[in-house]
N, C-alpha and C positions, 0 to 999 in steps of 0.2 A: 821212292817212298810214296805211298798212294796216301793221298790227303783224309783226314779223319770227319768225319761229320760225328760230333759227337751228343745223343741224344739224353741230354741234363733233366733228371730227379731230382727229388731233394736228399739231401746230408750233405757230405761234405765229400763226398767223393766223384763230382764231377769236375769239382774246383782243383782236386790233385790232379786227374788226369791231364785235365786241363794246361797246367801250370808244370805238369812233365812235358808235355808235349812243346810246349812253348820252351822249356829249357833245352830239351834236346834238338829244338828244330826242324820240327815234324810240323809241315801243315797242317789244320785244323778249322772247324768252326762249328760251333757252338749249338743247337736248338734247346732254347731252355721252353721246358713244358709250364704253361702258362697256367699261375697258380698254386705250380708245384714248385718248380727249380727255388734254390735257393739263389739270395741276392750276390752270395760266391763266388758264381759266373758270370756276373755284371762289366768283370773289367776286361771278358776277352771276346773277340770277335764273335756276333750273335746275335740272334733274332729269337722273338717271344714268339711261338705258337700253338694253339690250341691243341688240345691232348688226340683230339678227333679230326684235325686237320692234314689228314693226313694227302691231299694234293698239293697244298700250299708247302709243306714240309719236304716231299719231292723236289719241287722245283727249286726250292733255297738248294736244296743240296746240291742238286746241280747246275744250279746258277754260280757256286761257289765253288765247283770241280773237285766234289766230294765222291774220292770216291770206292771206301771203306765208310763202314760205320761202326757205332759201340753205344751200350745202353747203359746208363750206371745212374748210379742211384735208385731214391726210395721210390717208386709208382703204387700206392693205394688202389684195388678192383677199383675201377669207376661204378659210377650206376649208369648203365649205357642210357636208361630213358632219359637222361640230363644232360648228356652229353652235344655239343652241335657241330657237325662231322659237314665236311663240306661235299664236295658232288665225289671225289675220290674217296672219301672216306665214308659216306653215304653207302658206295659197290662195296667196300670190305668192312663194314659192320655185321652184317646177317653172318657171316663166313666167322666174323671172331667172335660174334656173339655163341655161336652152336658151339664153338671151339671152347669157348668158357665154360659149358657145363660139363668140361670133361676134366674140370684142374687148369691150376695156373699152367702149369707145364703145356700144356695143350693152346692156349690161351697166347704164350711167348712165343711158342714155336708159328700157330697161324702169323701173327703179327711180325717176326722173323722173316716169314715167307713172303710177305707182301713187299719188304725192303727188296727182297732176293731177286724179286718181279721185277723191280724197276734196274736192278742189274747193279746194286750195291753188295761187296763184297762185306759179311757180318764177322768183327771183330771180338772176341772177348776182353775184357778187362786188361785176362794175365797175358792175353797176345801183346794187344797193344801198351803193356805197364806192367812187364812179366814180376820187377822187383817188390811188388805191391801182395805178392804172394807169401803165406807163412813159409818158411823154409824147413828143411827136415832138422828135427831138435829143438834147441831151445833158446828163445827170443828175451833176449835180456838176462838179467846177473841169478834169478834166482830159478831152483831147479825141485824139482818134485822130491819129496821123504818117499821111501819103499811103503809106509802105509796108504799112499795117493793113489797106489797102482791099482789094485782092482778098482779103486771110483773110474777111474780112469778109463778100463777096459770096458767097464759097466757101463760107462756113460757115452760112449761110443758105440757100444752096443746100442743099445735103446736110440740116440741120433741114427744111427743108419736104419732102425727099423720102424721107426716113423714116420724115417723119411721112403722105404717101401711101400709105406701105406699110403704118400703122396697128404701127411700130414702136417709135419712143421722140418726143422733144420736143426734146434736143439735140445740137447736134453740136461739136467744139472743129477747129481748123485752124489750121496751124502752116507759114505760109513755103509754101503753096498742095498743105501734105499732110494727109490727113484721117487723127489723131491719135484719134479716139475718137469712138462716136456711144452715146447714150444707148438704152439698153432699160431691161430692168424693174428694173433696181438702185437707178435713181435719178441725178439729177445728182453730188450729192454723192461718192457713190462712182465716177461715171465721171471725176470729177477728182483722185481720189486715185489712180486708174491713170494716168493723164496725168502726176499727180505721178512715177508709180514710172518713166517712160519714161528712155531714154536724153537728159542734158542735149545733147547732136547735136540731137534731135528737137524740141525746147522751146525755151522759153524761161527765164528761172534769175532770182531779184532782181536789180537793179538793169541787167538786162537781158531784159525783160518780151519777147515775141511772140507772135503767135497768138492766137486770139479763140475765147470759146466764144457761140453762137446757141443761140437757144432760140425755138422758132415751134410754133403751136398746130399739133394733124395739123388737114386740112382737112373729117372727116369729126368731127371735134370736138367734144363736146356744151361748147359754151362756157360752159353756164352753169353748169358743175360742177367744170371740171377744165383751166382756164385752165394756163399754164405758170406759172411761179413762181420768185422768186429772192432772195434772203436775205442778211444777215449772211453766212452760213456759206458762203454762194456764191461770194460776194467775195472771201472770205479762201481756197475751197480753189481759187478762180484764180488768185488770187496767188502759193499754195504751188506749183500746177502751171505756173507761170511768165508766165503769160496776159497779155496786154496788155488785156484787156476782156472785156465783154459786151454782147452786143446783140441787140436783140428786138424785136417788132414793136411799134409803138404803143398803144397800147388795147387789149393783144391780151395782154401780161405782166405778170403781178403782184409788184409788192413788199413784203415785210413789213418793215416798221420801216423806213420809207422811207426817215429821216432818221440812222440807223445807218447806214445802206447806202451814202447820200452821205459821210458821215462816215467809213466803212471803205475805198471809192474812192478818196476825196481820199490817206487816208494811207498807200496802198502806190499812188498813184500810177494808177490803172487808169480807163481810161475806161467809161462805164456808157451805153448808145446808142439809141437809139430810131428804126428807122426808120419807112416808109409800108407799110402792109399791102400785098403782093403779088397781085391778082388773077390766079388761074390762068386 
């Protein structure tokens, strides 16, 4: 079993892997990104460093016979002029700087490569924490009405094709109208616009409609930057009136699984898995 060097964001999802890891018996150690990781990660073997450190973070790794890694959680674009990169990460700035103006996607993959360089083996999430993945159907007690389906289909539609355009991951759809599509704000906040909409356009408690999707772009570096969905998910579909969530199988991550089904069940909302889509 090759030890994991795991490279820590912020939410809450370097703390599970983490804390999988440690139950199953998998060595591991930690780099929490300095300023970003959350205090989460505080209690498992680990060292703070710089986002741009990228020498100093080699050598932990392998000072520590790391020798897989995985990237999870949230990283916000830096502003690279702010950033202080020491003499290794000094040589791969210009390289992921030019790689940036082409898409995050371009942007993960350079910074991918630079691990690949030093002869680290690159992990996904669902590799290394495959159960952390939505499953095919449906996660927890409650299940979609026949009028959900076309939002449904709709809103899956528009997710995979903004995410062609290397545009966002979600989109929400309400009664066959498209209410909102995710860019670089994040889900969270594209549900509190949903929230601020016209109740006309929505859906309101105890009269739920509309669905939000969330599908990887297809040019996707999957093993970095899976789509994602949470606690806070649940609850700000619910506030934006949502009758669910739904997302590709294998393909979407959940943090705190068992919250999530927990948070589902009690405003009622269905949580949905479908079959990955080949274009």
């Amino acid at each position: 079993m090759k030890k994991l060097g795991l490279i820590a964001g912020a939410g809450g999802l370097p703390a599970e892997i983490a804390d999988h890891c440690r139950r199953a018996g998998r060595p591991y150690f930690v780099i929490r990104l300095k300023g970003i990781a959350d205090d989460a990660t505080l209690g498992h073997p680990s060292e703070e460093i710089g986002i741009a450190e990228l020498g100093k973070t080699f050598k932990v790794l392998k000072r520590e016979q790391c020798e897989a890694v995985c990237f999870a959680g949230v990283v916000a674009r830096p502003d690279f002029s702010a950033l202080k990169p020491d003499m290794r990460g000094v040589a791969a700035l210009p390289g992921i700087i030019a790689a940036a103006r082409h898409g995050d996607d371009a942007l993960l993959r350079r910074i991918l490569d630079e691990f690949a360089r030093e002869g680290f083996a690159i992990e996904g999430v669902q590799e290394a924490v495959g159960a952390m993945t939505l499953p095919l159907g449906l996660l927890g007690r409650q299940g979609p009405a026949p009028e959900h389906r076309p939002d449904i289909e709709r809103a899956l539609e528009v997710a995979r094709e903004i995410g062609r355009l290397d545009v966002g991951q979600g989109a929400v759809v309400c009664n066959g109208l498209v209410l909102a599509v995710e860019a670089q704000e994040g889900t969270d906040s594209m549900l509190r616009r949903v929230a601020d909409l016209p109740v006309a356009l929505r859906g309101q408690p105890g009269a739920f409609k509309g669905v939000l999707a969330k599908a990887p772009k297809p040019i996707q570096e999957l093993r970095v930057d899976l789509p994602t969905i949470g606690v806070a998910t649940i609850r700000g579909a619910a506030k934006a009136g949502l009758a669910g969530v739904v997302g590709e199988a294998g393909r979407l991550l959940i943090v705190d699984r068992e919250a999530v089904i927990a948070c589902a069940d009690e405003f009622g909302l269905f949580v949905l898995g479908v079959e990955h889509r080949v274009p």
